[in-house]
C-alpha positions in Angstrom: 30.9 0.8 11.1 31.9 2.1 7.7 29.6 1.3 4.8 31.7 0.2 1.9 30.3 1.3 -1.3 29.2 -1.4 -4.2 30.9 -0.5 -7.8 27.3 -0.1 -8.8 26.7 2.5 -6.1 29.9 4.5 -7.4 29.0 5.0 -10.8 25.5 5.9 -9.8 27.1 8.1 -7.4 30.2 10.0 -9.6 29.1 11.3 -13.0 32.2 11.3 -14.2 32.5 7.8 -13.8 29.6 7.0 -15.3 30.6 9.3 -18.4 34.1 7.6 -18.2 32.4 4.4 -18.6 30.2 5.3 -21.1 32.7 6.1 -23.4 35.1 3.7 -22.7 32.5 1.2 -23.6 31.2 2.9 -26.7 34.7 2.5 -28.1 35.1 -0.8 -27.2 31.8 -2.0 -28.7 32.6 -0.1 -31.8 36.1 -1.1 -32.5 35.3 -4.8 -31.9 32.7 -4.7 -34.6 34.5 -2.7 -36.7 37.3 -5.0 -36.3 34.7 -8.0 -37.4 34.1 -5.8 -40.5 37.4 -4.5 -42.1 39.1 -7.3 -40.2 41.9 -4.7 -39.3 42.2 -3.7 -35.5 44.8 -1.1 -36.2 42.6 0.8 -38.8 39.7 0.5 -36.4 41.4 2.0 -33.8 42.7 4.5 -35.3 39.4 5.5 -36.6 38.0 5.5 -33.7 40.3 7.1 -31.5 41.5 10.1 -33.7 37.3 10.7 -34.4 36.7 10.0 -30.9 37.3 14.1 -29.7 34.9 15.1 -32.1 32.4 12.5 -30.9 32.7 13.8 -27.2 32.2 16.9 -28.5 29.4 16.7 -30.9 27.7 14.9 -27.6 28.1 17.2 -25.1 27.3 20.2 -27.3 24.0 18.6 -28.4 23.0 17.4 -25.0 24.2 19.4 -22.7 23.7 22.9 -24.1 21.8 23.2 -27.5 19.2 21.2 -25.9 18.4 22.5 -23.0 19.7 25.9 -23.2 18.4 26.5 -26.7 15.7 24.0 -27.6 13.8 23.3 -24.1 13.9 27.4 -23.8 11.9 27.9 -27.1 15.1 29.2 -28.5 14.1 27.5 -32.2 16.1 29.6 -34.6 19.7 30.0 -32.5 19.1 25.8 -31.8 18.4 25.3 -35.8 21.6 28.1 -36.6 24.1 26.4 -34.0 23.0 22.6 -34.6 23.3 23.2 -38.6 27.0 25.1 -38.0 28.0 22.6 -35.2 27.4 19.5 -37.7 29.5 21.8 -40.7 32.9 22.2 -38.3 32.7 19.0 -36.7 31.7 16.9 -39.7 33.9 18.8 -41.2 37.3 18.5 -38.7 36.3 15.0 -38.7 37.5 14.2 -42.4 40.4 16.4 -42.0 41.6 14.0 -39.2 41.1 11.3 -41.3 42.4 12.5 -44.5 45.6 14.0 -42.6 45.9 11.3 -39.4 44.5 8.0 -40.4 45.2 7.5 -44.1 48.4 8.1 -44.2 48.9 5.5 -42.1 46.6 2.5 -44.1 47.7 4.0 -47.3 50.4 4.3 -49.3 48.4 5.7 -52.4 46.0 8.4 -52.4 45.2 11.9 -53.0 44.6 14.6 -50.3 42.4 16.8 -50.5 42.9 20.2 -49.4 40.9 21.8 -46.1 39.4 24.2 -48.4 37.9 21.2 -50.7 37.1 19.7 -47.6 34.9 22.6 -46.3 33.3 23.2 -49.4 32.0 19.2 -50.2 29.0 19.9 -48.3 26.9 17.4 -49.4 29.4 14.1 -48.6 29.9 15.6 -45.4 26.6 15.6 -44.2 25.7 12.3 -45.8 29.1 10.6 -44.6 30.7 12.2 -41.8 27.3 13.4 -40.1 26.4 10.2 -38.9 29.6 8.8 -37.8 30.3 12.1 -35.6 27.1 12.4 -34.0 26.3 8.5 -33.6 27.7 8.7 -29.8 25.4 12.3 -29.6 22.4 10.7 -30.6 22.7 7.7 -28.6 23.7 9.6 -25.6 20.3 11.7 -26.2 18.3 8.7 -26.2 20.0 7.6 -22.7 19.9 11.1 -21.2 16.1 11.4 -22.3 15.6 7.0 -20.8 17.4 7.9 -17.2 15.7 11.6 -17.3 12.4 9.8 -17.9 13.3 7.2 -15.0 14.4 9.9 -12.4 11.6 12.0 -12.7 8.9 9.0 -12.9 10.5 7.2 -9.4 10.3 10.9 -8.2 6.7 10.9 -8.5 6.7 7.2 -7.0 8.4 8.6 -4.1 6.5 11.5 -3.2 3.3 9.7 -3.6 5.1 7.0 -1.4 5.8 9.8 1.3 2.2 11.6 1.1 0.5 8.0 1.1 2.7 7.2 4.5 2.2 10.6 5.8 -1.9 10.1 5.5 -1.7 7.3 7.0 0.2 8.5 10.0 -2.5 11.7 10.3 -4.9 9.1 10.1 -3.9 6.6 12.6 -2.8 9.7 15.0 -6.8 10.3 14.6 -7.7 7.4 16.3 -5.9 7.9 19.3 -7.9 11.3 20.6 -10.9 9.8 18.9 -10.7 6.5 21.3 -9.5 8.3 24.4 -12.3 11.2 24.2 -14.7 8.2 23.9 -13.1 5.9 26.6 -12.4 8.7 29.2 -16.2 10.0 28.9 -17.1 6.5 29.7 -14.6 6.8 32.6 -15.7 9.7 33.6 -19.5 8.5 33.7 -18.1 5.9 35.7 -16.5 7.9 38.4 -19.6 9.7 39.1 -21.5 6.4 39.7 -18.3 5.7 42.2 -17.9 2.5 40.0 -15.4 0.3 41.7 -14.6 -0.9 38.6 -13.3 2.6 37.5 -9.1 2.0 38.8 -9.5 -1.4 36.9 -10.6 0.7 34.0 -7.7 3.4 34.2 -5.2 0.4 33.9 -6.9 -0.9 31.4 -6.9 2.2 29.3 -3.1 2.6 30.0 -2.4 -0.9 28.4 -4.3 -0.4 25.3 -2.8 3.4 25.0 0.8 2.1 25.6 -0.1 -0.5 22.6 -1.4 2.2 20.3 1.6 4.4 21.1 4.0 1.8 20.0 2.4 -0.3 17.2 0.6 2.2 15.3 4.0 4.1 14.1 4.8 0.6 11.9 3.2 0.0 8.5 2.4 -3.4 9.5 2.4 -5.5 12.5 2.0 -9.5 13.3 -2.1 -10.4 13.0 -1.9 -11.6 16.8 -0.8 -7.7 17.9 -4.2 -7.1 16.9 -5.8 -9.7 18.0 -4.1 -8.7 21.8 -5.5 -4.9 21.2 -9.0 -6.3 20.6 -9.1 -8.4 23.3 -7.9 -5.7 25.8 -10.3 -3.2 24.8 -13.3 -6.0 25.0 -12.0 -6.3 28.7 -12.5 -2.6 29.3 -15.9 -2.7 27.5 -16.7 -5.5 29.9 -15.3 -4.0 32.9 -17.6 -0.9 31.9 -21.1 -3.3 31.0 -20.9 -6.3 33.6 -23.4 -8.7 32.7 -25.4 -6.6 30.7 -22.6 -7.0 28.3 -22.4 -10.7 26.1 -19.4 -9.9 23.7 -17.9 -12.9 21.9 -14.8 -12.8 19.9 -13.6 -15.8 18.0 -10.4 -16.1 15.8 -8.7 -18.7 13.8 -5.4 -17.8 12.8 -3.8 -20.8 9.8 -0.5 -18.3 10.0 0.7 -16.7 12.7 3.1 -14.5 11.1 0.6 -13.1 8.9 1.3 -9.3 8.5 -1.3 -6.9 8.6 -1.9 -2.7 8.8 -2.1 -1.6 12.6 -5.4 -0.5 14.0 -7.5 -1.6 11.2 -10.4 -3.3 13.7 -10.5 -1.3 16.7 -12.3 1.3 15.0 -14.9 -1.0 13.9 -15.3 -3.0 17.6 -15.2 0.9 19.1 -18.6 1.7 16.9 -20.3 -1.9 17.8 -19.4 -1.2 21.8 -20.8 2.4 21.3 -23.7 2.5 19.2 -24.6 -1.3 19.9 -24.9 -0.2 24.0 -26.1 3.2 23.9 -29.5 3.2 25.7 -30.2 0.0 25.9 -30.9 -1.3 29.2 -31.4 -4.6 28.6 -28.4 -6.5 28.0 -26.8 -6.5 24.6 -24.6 -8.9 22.3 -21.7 -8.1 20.0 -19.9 -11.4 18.1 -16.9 -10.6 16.9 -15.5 -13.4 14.3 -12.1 -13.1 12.2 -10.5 -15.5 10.1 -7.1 -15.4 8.1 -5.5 -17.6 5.7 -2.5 -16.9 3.7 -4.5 -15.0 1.4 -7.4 -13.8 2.8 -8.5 -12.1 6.1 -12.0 -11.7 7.1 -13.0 -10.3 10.0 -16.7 -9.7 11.0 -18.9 -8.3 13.5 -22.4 -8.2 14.9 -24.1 -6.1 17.3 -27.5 -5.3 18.8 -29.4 -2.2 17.7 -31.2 0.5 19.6 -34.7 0.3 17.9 -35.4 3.3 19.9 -31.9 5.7 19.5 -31.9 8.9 17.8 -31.8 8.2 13.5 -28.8 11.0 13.3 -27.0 8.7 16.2 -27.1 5.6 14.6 -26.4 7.0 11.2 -23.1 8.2 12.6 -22.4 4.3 13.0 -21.7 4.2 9.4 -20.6 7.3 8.9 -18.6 8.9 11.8 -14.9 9.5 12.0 -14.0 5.8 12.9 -15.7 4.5 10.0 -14.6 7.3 7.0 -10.8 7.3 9.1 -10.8 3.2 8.4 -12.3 3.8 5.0 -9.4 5.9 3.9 -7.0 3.4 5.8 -8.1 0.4 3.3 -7.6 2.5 0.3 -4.0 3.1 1.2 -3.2 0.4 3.0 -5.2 -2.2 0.3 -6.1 -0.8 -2.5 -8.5 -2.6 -4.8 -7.6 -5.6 -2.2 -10.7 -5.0 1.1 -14.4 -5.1 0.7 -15.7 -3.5 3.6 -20.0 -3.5 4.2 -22.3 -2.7 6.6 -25.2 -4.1 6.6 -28.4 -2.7 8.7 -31.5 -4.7 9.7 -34.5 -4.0 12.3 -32.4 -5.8 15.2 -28.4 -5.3 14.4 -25.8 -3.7 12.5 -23.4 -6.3 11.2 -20.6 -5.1 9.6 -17.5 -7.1 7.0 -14.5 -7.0 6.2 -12.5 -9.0 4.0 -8.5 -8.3 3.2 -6.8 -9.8 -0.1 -3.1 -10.3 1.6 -1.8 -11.4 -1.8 
């Protein structure tokens, strides 16, 4: 299927449509309120049109070489020397044209002055035919320095936009090695036991890899996606723990189509499951509570803590590569919109988060 390009795409497209345009309605605009003024439309146009050259010139000279191949290269004496000279000749063609092309035309009466008197009234050229030539330069300057301005500034937008997206691709890609390394050690603990449980927990694993695989690419997915991924991996944990195991996960969902940023809780339910089992052999609770509105998401969760586990282990809880990969996730995912905590006590680890989705 052929794409069929808006007018708008075109001009921004072709330059010289754009200049075309420019021009075209420059004269227009001037003409008309000229027009207003002398109430003549044939001495406005005639004006215009015959000064018009000069204009284009003036414009193009100023912005397209004395600028940036004289100014913007610190050339300040040849830009001063060739701006001064460029205003002389074209100020000064510019009241020959009308002397010799307009005014005969409007007046029946008048004097001409000669090209040589013309050259050498410095003064009223400057003062009257300065502005009138380089009105179209100056303008065009101020638009060339807006859209320059504009490029460069959505430029930065998009490269940030790119780096930001690229992050958070690294970032999510993190989780997956992270969460199979754990999951297959447990696996793998399993096997040795000659769990029967253990080809339950290879399919299992599958399901929530396939998910990961295919959800984590987009930048946001529908809240119940999650909400599936969490549940699948509390069946593994459970399949792994038995009844030593007491995990409860309640949600209450007002929207379903609430849109969220994949893989923003498994981390967090990975570190309870981990750090809130490890070496404890009596049996062990996580609650796992989340709630969204249409403007708010909170999602919390509580688990039991190994009074007697290593100090450097359980500070990892807070500060491992689940927990610093998430951190990063809510700055580019929500910035100055999540409150995460974690809040230690002598029994549990409880840990918040809250989500602006304004």
């Amino acid at each position: 299927m052929v794409e069929k390009n808006t007018f708008i795409d075109i001009i921004s497209q072709k330059r010289q449509v754009a200049h075309l345009l420019f021009w075209l309605g420059l004269l227009f605009v001037f003409m008309v309120l000229a027009t207003i003024n002398s109430g003549s439309l044939l001495t406005s146009a005639l004006n215009h049109l015959t000064l018009l050259p000069l204009q284009i010139c003036a414009a193009y000279l100023l912005n397209y070489y004395q600028i940036p191949k004289l100014l913007l290269n610190k050339k300040y004496l040849a830009f001063s020397v060739s701006l001064l000279f460029s205003i002389y000749i074209l100020s000064a063609l510019g009241r020959i044209t009308v002397i010799y092309l307009v005014e005969p035309f409007i007046r029946e009466d008048f004097t001409q002055e000669s090209i040589k008197e013309i050259f050498q009234d410095t003064q009223y050229l400057f003062s009257a035919y300065f502005p009138t030539v380089y009105s179209y330069a100056l303008l065009m300057l101020f638009i060339k320095a807006f859209k320059t301005r504009f490029e460069e500034k959505h430029r930065i937008e998009v490269l940030q936009k790119e780096k930001a997206t690229n992050e958070l691709k690294f970032l999510r890609a993190q989780i997956q090695p992270h969460f199979l390394f754990n999951t297959l050690n447990n696996l793998y603990a399993l096997t040795l036991a000659k769990s029967d449980v253990a080809p339950e927990v290879v399919l299992k694993l599958s399901e929530i890899l396939d998910f990961i695989l295919n959800q984590s690419e987009k930048p946001t997915i529908l809240i119940h996606r999650e909400i599936e991924l969490l549940k699948a991996f509390i069946e593994l944990e459970t399949l792994r723990y038995g009844n030593r195991l007491n995990c409860s996960f309640k949600h209450e969902i007002i929207h379903t189509h609430t849109q969220i940023a994949p893989l923003l809780f498994l981390p967090l339910v990975e570190n309870a499951f981990k750090h809130g089992t490890k070496g404890l052999s009596k049996n062990t609770s996580v609650e796992i509570n989340l709630t969204s509105t249409e403007k708010m998401l909170s999602f919390k969760i509580n688990n039991d803590k190994n009074q007697n586990a290593n100090p450097s282990a359980i500070s990892s809880s807070s500060s491992g590569i689940g927990i610093s990969n998430l951190k990063r996730q809510l700055e580019l995912n929500y910035p100055d919109k999540h409150n995460l905590t974690i809040t230690e006590t002598i029994t549990d680890y409880t840990v918040e988060l809250t989500l602006d989705l304004n």
